[in-house]
C-alpha positions in Angstrom: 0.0 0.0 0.0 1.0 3.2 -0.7 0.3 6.5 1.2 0.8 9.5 2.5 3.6 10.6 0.4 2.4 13.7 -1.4 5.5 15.9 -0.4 7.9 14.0 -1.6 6.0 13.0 -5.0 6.1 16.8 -5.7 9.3 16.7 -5.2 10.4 13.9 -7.3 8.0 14.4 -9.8 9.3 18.3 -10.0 13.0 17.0 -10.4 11.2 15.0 -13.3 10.5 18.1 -15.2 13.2 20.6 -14.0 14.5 20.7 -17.8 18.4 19.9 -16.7 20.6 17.2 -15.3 19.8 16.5 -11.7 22.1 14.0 -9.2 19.2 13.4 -6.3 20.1 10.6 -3.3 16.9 9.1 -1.8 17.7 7.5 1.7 16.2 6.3 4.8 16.0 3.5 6.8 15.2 -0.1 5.3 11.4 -0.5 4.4 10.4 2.8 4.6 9.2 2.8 0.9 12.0 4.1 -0.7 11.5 1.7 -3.8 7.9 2.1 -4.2 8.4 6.0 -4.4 11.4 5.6 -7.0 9.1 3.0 -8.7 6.1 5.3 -8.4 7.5 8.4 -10.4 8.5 6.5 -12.8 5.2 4.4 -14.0 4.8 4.2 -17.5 8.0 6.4 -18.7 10.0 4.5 -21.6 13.4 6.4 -20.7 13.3 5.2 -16.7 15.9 2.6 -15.5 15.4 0.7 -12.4 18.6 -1.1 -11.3 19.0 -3.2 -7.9 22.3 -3.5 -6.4 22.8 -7.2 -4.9 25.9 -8.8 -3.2 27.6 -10.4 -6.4 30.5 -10.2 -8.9 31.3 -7.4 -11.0 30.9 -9.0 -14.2 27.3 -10.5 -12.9 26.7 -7.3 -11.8 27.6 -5.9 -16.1 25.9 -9.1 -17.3 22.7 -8.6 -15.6 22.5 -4.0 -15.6 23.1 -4.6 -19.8 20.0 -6.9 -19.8 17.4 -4.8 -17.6 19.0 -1.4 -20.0 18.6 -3.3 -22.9 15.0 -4.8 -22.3 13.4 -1.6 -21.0 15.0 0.6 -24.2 14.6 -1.8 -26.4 18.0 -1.9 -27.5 18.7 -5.3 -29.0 22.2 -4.7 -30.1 23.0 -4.4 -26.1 21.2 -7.4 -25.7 23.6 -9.1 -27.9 26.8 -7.3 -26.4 26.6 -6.3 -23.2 28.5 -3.8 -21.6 32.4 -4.9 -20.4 33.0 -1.8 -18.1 31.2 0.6 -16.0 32.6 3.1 -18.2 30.5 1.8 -21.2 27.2 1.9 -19.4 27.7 5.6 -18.3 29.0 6.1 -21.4 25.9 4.8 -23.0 23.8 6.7 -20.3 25.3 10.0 -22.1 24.7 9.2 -25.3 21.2 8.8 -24.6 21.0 12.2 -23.4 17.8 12.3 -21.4 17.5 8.4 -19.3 16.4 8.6 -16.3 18.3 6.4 -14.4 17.5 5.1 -10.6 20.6 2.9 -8.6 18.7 1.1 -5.8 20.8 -0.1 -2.7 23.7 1.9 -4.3 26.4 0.5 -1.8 25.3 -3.1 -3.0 26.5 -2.0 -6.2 30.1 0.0 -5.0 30.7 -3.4 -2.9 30.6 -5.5 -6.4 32.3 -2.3 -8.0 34.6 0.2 -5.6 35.7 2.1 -9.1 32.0 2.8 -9.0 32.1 6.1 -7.4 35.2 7.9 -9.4 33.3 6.7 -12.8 30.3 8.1 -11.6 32.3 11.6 -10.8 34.3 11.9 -13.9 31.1 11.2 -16.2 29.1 13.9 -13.7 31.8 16.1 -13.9 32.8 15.8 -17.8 29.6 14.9 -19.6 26.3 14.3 -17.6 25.7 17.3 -15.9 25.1 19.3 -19.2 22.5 17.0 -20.3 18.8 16.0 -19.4 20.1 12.6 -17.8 18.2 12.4 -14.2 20.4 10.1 -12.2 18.7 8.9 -8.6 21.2 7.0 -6.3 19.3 5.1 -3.7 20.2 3.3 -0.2 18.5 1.8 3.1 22.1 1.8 4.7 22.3 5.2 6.8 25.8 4.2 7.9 27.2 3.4 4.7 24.7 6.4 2.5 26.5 8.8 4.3 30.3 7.6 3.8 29.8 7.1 0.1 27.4 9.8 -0.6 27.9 12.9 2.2 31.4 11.9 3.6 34.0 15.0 1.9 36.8 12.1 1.0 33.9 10.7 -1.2 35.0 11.0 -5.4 30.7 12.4 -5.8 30.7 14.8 -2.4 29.1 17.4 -3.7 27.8 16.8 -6.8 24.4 16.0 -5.9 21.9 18.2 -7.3 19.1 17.3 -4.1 19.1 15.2 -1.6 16.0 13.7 0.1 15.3 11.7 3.5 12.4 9.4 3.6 11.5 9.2 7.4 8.8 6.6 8.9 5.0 7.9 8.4 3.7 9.9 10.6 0.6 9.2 12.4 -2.5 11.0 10.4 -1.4 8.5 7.4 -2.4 5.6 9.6 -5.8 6.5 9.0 -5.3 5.7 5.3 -4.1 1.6 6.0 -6.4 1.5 8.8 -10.1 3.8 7.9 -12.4 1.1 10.2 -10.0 1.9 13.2 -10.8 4.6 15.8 -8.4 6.7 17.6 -7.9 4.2 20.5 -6.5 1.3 18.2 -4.6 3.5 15.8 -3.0 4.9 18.9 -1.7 1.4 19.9 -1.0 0.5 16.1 1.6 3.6 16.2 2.8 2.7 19.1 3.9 -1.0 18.7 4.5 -1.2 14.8 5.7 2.7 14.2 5.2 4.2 11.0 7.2 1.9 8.5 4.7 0.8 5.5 6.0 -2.8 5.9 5.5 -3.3 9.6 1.8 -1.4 9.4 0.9 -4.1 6.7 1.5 -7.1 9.3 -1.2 -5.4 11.6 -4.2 -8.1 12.0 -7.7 -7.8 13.7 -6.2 -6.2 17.2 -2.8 -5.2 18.5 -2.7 -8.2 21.0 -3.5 -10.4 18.4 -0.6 -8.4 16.2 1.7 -8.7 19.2 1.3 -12.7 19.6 1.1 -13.8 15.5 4.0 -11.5 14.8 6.3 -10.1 17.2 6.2 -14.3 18.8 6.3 -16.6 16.5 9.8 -17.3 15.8 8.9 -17.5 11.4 7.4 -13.9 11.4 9.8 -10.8 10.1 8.7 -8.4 13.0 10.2 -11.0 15.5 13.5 -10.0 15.0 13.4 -7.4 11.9 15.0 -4.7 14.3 18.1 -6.7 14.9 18.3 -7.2 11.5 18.5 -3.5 10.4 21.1 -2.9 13.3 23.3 -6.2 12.2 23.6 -4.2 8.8 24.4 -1.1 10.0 26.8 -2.7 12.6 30.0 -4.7 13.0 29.6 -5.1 16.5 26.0 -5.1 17.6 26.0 -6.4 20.7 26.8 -3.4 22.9 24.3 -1.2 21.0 22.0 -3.6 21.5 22.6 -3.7 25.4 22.3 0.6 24.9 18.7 0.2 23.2 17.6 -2.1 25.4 18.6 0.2 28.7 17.0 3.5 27.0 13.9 1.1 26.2 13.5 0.3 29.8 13.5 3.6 30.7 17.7 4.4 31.5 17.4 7.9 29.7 20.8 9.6 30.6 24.2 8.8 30.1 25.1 7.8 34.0 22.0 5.4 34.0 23.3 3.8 31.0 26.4 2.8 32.2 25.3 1.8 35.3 22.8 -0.7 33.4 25.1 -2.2 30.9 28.6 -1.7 32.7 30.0 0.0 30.0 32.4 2.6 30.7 31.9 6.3 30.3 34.5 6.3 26.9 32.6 3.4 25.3 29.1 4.5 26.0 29.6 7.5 24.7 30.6 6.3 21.5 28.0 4.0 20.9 25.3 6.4 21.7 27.2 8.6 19.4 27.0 5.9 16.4 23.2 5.2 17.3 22.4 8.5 16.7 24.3 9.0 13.4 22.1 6.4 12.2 19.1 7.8 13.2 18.1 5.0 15.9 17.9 7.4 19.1 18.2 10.7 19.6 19.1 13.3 22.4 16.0 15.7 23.9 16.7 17.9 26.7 14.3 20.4 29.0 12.0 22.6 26.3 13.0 25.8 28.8 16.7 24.7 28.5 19.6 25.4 26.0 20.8 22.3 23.4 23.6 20.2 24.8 22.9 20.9 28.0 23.9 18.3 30.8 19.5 17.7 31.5 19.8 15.7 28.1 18.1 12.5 27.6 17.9 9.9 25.2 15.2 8.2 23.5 14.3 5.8 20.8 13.3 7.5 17.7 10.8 4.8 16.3 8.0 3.4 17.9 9.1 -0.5 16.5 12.2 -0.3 18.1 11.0 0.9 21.2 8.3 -1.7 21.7 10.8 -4.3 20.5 13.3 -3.2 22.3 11.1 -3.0 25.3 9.1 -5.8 25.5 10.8 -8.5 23.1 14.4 -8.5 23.2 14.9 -8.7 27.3 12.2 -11.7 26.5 13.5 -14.0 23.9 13.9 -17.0 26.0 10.3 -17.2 26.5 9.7 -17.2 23.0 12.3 -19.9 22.8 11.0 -21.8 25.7 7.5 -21.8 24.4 6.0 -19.5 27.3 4.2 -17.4 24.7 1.0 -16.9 27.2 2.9 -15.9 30.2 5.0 -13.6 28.5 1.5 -12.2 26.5 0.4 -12.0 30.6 3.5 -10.0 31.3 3.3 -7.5 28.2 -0.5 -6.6 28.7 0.1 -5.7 32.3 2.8 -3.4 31.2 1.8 -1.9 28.1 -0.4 0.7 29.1 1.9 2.4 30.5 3.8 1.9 27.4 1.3 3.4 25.7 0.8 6.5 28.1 3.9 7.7 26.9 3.9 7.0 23.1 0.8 9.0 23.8 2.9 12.0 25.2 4.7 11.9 22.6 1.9 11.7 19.8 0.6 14.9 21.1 4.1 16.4 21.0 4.2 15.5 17.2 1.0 16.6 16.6 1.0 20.6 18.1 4.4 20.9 16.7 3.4 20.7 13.3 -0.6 22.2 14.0 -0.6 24.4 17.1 -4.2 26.2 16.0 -5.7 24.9 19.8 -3.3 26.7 21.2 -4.0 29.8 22.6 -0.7 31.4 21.0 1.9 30.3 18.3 4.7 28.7 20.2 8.3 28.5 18.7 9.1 26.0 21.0 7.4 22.6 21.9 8.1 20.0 24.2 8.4 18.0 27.5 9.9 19.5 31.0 11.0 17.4 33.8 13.8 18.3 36.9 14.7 15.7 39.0 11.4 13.4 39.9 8.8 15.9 38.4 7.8 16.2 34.9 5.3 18.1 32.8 4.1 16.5 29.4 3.5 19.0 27.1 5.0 22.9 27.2 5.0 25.3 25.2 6.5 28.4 24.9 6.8 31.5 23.0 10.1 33.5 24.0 9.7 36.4 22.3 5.9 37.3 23.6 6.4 35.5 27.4 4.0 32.8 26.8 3.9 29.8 28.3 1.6 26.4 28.0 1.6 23.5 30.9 -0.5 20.6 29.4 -1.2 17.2 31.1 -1.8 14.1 28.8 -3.6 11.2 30.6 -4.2 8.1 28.5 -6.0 5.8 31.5 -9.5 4.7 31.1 -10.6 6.8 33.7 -12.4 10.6 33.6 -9.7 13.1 35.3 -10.9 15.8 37.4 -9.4 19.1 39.0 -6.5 16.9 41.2 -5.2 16.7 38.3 -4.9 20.5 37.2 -3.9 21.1 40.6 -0.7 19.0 40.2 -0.2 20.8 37.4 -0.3 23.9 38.4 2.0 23.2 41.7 4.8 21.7 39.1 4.9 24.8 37.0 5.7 27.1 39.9 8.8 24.8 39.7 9.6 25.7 35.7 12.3 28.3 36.1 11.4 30.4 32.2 10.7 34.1 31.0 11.7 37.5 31.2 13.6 38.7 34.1 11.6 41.7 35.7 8.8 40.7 33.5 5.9 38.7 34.4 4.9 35.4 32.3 2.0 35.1 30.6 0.8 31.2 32.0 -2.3 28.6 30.3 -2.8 25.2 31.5 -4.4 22.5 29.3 -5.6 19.4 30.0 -5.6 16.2 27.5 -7.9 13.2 28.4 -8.3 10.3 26.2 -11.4 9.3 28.5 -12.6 13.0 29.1 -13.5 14.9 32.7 -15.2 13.9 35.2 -16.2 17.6 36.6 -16.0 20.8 34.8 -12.4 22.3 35.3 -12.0 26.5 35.4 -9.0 27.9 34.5 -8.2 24.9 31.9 -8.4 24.2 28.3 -9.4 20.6 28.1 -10.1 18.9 25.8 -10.1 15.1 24.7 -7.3 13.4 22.7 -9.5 11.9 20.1 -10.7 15.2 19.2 -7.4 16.7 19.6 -5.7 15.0 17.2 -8.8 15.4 14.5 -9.0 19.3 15.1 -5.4 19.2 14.4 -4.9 16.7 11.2 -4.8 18.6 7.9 -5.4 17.7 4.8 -2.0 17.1 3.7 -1.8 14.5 6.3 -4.8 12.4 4.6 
């Protein structure tokens, strides 16, 4: 299924028609849809070539690019003699003047071929870039995307024309896979299978039933997809997966960390460092502090990892042992709390990008905490003195005016504003089961109908 994709489509599809030569690397993290956007743009043009990088020999590699070129131009004379060199195919790439040519899992194919990337330069350089010729370079590995393609010691730094990440969907697109769910179930979909295409497609009839069939059953891809990805990215996985596994159960800081794996302060460092290079976690601090300060957390990017990491990994020797019911037992008691805090972070996502409930436009968004307290939602507007505190509860039960009055005694703690100016203060109150009284002094509101009166259309 395909969805949600609309920006870059325009994109793509704009760089189709720009009239010139254009180098664009498409990346992002496997199964994200990468191939089904190159394939999309492409649908019915007769100058498009879609390559495939695979682990093999060079002259495989030759032997099976001249077939594909020759088949999709229609050039039997290739058919009959194939190409001896990379140099012949971008040679014949020139001639043509105007292919439109698309190298999926590029390192694949500078593994087979490392004179890949200095061919590739000196045609750019010498002959393509005053053509038509739209050359896409494609790859799922973030690691080895950014040494071939971004690194300055690569032969093609800086030749590329655009470059664009595909991330994960965000959450208003689940609404296209899923239109017979409401809020409550696409809020648990998010939250255990993230926003990858292929893990959303391996949802069935409920999450728990998701959970069991997929996630532990040893023959099922989301079982043990995310070490996968990591064993690709990774010559030595298992420290970082000791680091995700700490941050999943709720280590957050450096110290804690270390303390949980044993690593020492060097070697932590580093591999937190390398995790979030490739995109797996990343560092949040205080919305009232400065970047980089020491209050700086970590947390799992994507909501697959975090639930797998969370809930599966520590676990595997009950999937091994059979004990699929008692550790089913052990992840419903646990997951809604799990889920309280994907929900945080849902409404995070959500006023960042559509803040119109708000009762001003912040330019910053996001959580507080000092020591043992913590607010879920603030936001602030630095240049005005404004400032939101906003409770999300995801329990099944109505909340009342405790609840605002907890609030209300944490942000007395929030040290933020003007000095010898007075802050302008709003509390807000998110409920996914509503209120049980009517609360002065509040904006409340319900998170179903939170995240409707903030989904746009571009989102659909």
């Amino acid at each position: 299924m395909f969805a949600n994709r609309n920006e870059e489509l325009a994109i793509l599809n704009d760089t189709l028609e720009s009239g010139k030569a254009e180098f664009v690397i498409i990346y992002g993290r496997r199964r994200v849809g990468k191939t089904e956007l190159l394939k999309r743009i492409v649908t019915g043009k007769d100058n498009a070539v879609y390559l495939l990088g695979r682990s093999e020999a060079p002259q495989d590699m030759l032997r099976r690019f001249s077939q594909l070129i020759a088949d999709k131009l229609d050039d039997r004379k290739l058919a009959r003699f194939p190409f001896k060199s990379l140099d012949e195919m971008f040679y014949y790439v020139n001639e043509r003047r105007n292919i439109i040519l698309m190298l999926d899992e590029f390192p694949f194919m500078v593994s087979s071929e490392p004179g890949l990337l200095s061919i590739m330069q000196d045609y750019w350089d010498n002959h393509l870039k005053t053509t038509n010729t739209k050359l896409f370079v494609c790859g799922s590995s973030m690691g080895m995307v950014e040494r071939l393609l971004f690194d300055y010691s690569s032969p093609i730094y800086g030749r590329r024309t655009k470059q664009l990440k595909i991330e994960p969907l965000r959450f208003p697109a689940l609404t296209q896979f899923f239109p017979k769910s409401d809020f409550d179930e696409l809020h648990k979909i998010y939250s255990v299978l993230g926003g990858t295409p292929a893990y959303l497609l391996e949802y069935e009839d409920d999450i728990l039933t998701t959970i069991r069939r997929k996630f532990l059953r040893k023959d099922q891809f989301l079982h043990k997809d995310a070490e996968f990805v990591l064993r690709a990215e990774l010559r030595e996985p298992r420290y970082y997966f000791s680091i995700i596994r700490s941050i999943a159960s709720g280590n957050t800081s450096l110290g804690r960390i270390m303390n949980d794996t044993g690593l020492s302060k060097d070697v932590a460092s580093k591999y937190v460092a390398t995790l979030q290079d490739l995109d797996i976690i990343r560092r949040v601090w205080p919305v009232t502090e400065r970047p980089n300060t020491r209050k700086g957390i970590y947390k799992i990017k994507d909501n697959y990892f975090r639930f797998y990491f969370r809930f599966i990994f520590p676990n595997l020797e009950y999937v091994e042992m059979g004990e699929i019911d008692y550790l089913m037992e052990k992840i419903e008691l646990e997951l809604p709390m799990y889920l309280g805090r994907t929900m945080e972070d849902l409404i995070i996502e959500v006023v960042k990008k559509h803040h119109d409930i708000l009762p001003f436009k912040p330019t910053k968004v996001g959580k507080w905490w000092h020591k043992e307290e913590e607010i879920d939602l603030v936001a602030i507007n630095e240049r005005s003195d404004e400032i939101l505190f906003c409770e999300v509860k995801s329990t099944g039960e109505k909340i009342g005016i405790a609840v605002q009055n907890d609030l209300i005694r944490k942000a007395k703690m929030v040290k933020w504003g003007t000095k010898n100016k007075k802050r302008k203060e709003y509390y807000m109150l998110i409920s996914k089961s509503g209120f049980k009284e009517n609360i002065d002094g509040a904006i409340c509101i319900k998170a179903q109908e939170f995240i409707e009166m903030n989904l746009s259309t571009d989102d659909k």
